[in-house]
Structures are given as C-alpha cells and as structure tokens.
N, C-alpha and C positions, 0 to 999 in steps of 0.2 A: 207769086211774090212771097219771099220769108219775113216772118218777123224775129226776129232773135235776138234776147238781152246779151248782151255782151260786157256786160259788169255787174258780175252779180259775187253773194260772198256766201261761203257753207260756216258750218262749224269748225273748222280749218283753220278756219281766222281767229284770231285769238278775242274779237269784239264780233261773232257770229254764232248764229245759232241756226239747229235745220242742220239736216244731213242732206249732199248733192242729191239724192234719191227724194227725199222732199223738195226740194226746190226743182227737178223736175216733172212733179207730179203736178209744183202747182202753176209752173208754166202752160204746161198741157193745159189745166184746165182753162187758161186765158188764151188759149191760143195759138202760141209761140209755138214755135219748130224745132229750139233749139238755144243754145247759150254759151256763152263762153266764161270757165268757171274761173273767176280771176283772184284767190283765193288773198291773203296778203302775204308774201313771200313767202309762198311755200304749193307744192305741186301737188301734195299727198291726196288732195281729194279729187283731181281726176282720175290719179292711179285706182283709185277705191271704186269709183262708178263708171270708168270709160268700157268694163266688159258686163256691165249691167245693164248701160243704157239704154231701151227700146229701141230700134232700127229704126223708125221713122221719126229720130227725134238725135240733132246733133247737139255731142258737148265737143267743145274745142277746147283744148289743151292751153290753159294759159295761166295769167299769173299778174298780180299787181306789186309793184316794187317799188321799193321807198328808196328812191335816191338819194342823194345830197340834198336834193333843189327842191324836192316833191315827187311824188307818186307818179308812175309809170305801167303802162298796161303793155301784157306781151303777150300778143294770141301766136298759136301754133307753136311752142313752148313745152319739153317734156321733161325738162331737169329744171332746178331752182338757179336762179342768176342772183348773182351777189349784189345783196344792200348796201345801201352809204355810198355810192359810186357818185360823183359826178353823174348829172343827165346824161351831157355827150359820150360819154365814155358806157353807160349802160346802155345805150340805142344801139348803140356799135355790138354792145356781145350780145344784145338781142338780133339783129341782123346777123350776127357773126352762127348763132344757133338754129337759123332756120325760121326764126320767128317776126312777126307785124308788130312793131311799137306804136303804139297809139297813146297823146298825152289825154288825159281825163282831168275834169272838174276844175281846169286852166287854172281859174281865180279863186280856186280855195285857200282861205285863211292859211291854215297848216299843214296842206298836202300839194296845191296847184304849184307849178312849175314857176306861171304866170309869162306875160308876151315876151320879154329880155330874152329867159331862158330857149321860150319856143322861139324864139331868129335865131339860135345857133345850132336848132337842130330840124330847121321848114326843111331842106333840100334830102334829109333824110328818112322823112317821117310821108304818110299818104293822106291820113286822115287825124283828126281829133272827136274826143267826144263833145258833140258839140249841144247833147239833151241827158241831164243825168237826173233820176227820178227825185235826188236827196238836194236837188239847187234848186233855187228861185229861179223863177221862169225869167223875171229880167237879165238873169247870170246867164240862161241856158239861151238867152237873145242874145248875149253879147258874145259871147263865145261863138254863135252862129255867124255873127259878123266878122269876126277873126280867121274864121275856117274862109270863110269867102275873101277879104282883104289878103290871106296867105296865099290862096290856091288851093285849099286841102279838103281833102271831102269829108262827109262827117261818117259818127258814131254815135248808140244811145246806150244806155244800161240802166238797171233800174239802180245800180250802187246798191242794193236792199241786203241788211246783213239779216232778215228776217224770212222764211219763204211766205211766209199772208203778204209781202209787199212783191213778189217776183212778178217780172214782167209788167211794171206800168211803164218803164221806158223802154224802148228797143232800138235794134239798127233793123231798117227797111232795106234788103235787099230783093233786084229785080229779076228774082230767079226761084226757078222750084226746086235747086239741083240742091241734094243736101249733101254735099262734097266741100269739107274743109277748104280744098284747092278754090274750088269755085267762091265759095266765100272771097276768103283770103283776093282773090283775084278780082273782083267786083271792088272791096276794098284800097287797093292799089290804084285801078285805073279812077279812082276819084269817083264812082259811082254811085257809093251808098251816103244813106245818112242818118239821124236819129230822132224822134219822135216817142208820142207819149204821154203820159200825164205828171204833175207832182205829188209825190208821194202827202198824204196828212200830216197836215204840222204838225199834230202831236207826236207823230213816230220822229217826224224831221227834228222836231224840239229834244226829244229822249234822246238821239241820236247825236246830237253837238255837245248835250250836257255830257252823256258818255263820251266824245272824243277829249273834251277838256279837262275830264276827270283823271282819263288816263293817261293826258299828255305831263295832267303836274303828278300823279304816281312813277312816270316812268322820267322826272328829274328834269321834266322840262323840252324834252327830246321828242320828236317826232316820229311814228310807227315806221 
C-alpha cells in the first residue's frame, strides 16, 4: 500500500515556504512514498527536483490552478495551464494535456468550486479530495459524502505550505507499484482515497489569516 500526499505546496508558491527537496525529506521521514507537487500555478518546482528525487520515492508532476470558480488540482501535468479560465473549460485543457483534474477543498470560502460548479464537471472528473490536512474534519466529512452521493473516488493532501506540516493527509493507494501510470490508473478506476490527520489550529489559524491578508493586498481577487 502507498501513501502519498498529493497536495502539498514548495516555495514556488508565492504563500510557501521549503524547497521540494525539503518537503521530501520530510515526507520520508513520516512515511509516505511520494507526492504530488501541486505548486500554485506554476510547474517550476518539479522541473527543479524531478532529477533529484531519490528512486524509491515518487513526485508527480502537477499543479494547483485558480480558476474562475476556485482552485483546481492537475496531476501528471508538465507545462503551466492558464488561470482565470472557467472550471469547465480548464478540466478540458487539463485532459487535453495528459493530465487528472482533481477538485480540492470543494467548500472552501475563497478557493472551493463548491457542488453547482462540481455537477457540471462529475462526468469528467474521477475523483475529489475528499481529506485535506488544512479543513475541519466536519468539511472533510462532508465532502466525503459528496464524493460518494457523485460516484467519485477520493483524494487526501496535506494542503501544508510549510514541510514541518507534510504528510498528515494522504491518498491511500492499493498498490506498491511507484509508477505515475499506476497511480494515475488506481485514481480513475474510482479506487483510491484520502485519509489523515488535521493539521494544528494554530498553523490552520496562521494560515486563513495569511490567505485573507493577501486576498485584500491583491484588490480583493482570488490567488
């Protein structure tokens, strides 16, 4: 069995800190196999650590995109996909590039999609994060009940822009194979899902008051 975060953030991010090289060391040290570096619009730090990364330890190539509607997660992704797009329209050049769209943190204030959005894009989507380490567990319950009322299998990450927070949520997949493809394919056929713990309210606290600081810095707009 893998465990592997699959929302996690480097210094890449413009609200992250930690180099991909730290935040896989501190995965190792919890355990995990591997991650998927979802950085916020921008690719540049898997290109930095995908020919560093130790053999026995997967980064998948991905990316978190700010849509229209809310934030978007793209595993298997190796170029940057344009922001501000409509959801629908950004799942599609995610597909269109080889890559898994996965919706994360659904009912987030300033970033989730929320259900509307997800019914116009169930029939094209496999799974959702349905345990993200930076939400309250009643969110990461309810969003578990939507992944099951959709049909969609789940996803966990820990969201952590910090690596002391990497790895308390993960996706459980049922396999030892550390092959993108394999992933990816577990993924799709509905099989995996996300688990974990919630990250310290005080980091969760530090973390909202920086997203609201920088939402009215940047005029009111959404990352």
């Amino acid at each position: 069995m893998l465990k592997l975060d699959l929302h996690i953030h480097s210094c890449f991010s413009n609200d992250g800190i930690g180099t991909p090289q730290d935040l896989i060391k501190s995965l190792q040290k919890r355990g995990l196999q591997g991650m998927a570096l979802t950085d916020h619009n921008t690719i540049k730090g898997y290109h930095t650590v995908q020919k560093v990364a130790p053999n026995n330890f997967l980064v998948i190539p991905s990316i978190e995109i700010s849509t229209a509607d809310g934030h978007l997660l793209a595993f298997n992704v190796t170029e940057n996909i344009q922001a501000g797009l409509p959801v629908e329209e950004t799942v599609e050049r995610v597909i269109d590039a080889g890559g898994e769209p996965i919706v994360p943190h659904l009912f987030r204030l300033l970033s989730g999609i929320k259900k509307e959005k997800l019914k116009t894009i169930q029939t094209k989507i496999s799974a959702i994060e349905v345990f993200n380490g930076c939400s309250v567990p009643n969110t990461n319950l309810k969003t578990a009940k939507v992944a099951h009322a959709f049909n969609l299998g789940g996803t966990g990450g820990s969201d952590s822009h910090d690596p002391a927070y990497a790895g308390y949520a993960y996706t459980v997949v049922d396999s030892t194979d550390l092959r993108i493809d394999t992933v990816l394919s577990e993924i799709k056929r509905k099989k995996t899902w996300g688990d974990g713990v919630t990250m310290p309210l005080a980091y969760r606290r530090d973390r909202m008051v920086l997203s609201i600081r920088q939402y009215v810095q940047r005029g009111f707009k959404r990352i």
